[in-house]
C-alpha positions in Angstrom: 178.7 118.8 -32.1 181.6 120.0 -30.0 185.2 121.2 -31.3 186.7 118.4 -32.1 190.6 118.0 -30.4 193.1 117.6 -32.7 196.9 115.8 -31.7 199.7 114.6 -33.8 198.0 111.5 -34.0 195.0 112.7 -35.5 195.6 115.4 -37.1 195.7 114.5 -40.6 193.2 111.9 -40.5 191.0 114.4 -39.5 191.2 117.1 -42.0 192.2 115.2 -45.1 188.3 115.8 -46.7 186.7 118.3 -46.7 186.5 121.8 -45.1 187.8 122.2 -41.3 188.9 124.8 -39.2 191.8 124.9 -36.6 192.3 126.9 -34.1 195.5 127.0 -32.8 195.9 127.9 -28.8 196.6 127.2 -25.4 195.2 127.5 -22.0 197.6 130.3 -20.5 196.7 132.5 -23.6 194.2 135.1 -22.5 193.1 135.6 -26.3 192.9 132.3 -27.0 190.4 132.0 -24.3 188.2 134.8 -25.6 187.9 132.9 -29.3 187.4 129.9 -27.6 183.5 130.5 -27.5 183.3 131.6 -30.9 184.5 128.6 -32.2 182.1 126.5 -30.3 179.4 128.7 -31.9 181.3 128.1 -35.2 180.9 123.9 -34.0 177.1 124.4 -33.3 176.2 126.4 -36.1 178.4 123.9 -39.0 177.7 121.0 -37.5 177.5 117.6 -40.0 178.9 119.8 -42.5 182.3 121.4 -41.5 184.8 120.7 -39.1 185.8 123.0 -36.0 188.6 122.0 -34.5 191.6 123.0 -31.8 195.2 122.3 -31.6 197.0 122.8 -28.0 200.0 124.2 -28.9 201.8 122.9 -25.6 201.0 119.6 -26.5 201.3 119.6 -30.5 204.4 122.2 -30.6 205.2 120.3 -34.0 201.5 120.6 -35.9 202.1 124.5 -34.9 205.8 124.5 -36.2 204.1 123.0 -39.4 202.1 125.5 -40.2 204.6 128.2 -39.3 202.3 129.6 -36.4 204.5 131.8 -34.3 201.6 134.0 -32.7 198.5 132.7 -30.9 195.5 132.4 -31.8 196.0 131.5 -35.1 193.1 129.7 -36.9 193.6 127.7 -40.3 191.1 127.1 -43.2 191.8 124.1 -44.4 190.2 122.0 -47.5 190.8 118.3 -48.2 194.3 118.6 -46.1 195.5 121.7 -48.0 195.5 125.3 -46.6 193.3 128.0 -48.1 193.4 131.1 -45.3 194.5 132.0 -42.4 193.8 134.4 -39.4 196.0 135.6 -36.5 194.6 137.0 -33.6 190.4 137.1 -32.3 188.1 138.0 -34.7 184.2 138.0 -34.4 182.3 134.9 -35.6 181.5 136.5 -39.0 185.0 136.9 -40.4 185.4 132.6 -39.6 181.9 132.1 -41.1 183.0 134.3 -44.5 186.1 132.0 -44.9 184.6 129.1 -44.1 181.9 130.2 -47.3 184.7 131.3 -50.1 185.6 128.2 -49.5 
């Protein structure tokens, strides 16, 4: 399964059950680009179970105000809609994967 591509639109639909993680990015962000594989990993490996998802930032401004994201990437744990954790900056697989498992 690929990332799945979250929008305003979509957005809460999306992660109202169960456990899914968002990054939040954008194309012009050199960092962002470097998680960007990990979370396709992260996609592969939970597939049918969890949720991997992105948010472009340039396009969803208001999702990233939400959450208060003022530096990118910032990914978000979320279960049934609420927020558990939260990480700002690339990290290797491992640290998403142990999140993803306390919860």
């Amino acid at each position: 399964m690929a990332t799945l591509h979250l929008t305003n639109e979509n957005f809460d639909e999306t992660i109202k059950e169960g456990i899914s993680l968002v990054d939040f990015w954008a194309e012009w962000c050199g960092p962002c680009r470097m998680l960007g594989p990990v979370m396709d990993e992260l996609a592969r490996v939970y597939e049918g179970t969890h949720k991997i998802c992105k948010v472009n930032v340039d396009e969803a401004g208001d999702l990233a105000a939400r959450f208060g994201v003022m530096t990118i990437p910032t990914v978000i744990l979320f279960k049934d809609g609420e927020e558990l954790d939260k990480r700002i900056g690339v990290h290797p697989k491992e640290v998403f994967e142990e999140m993803i498992n306390k919860a």
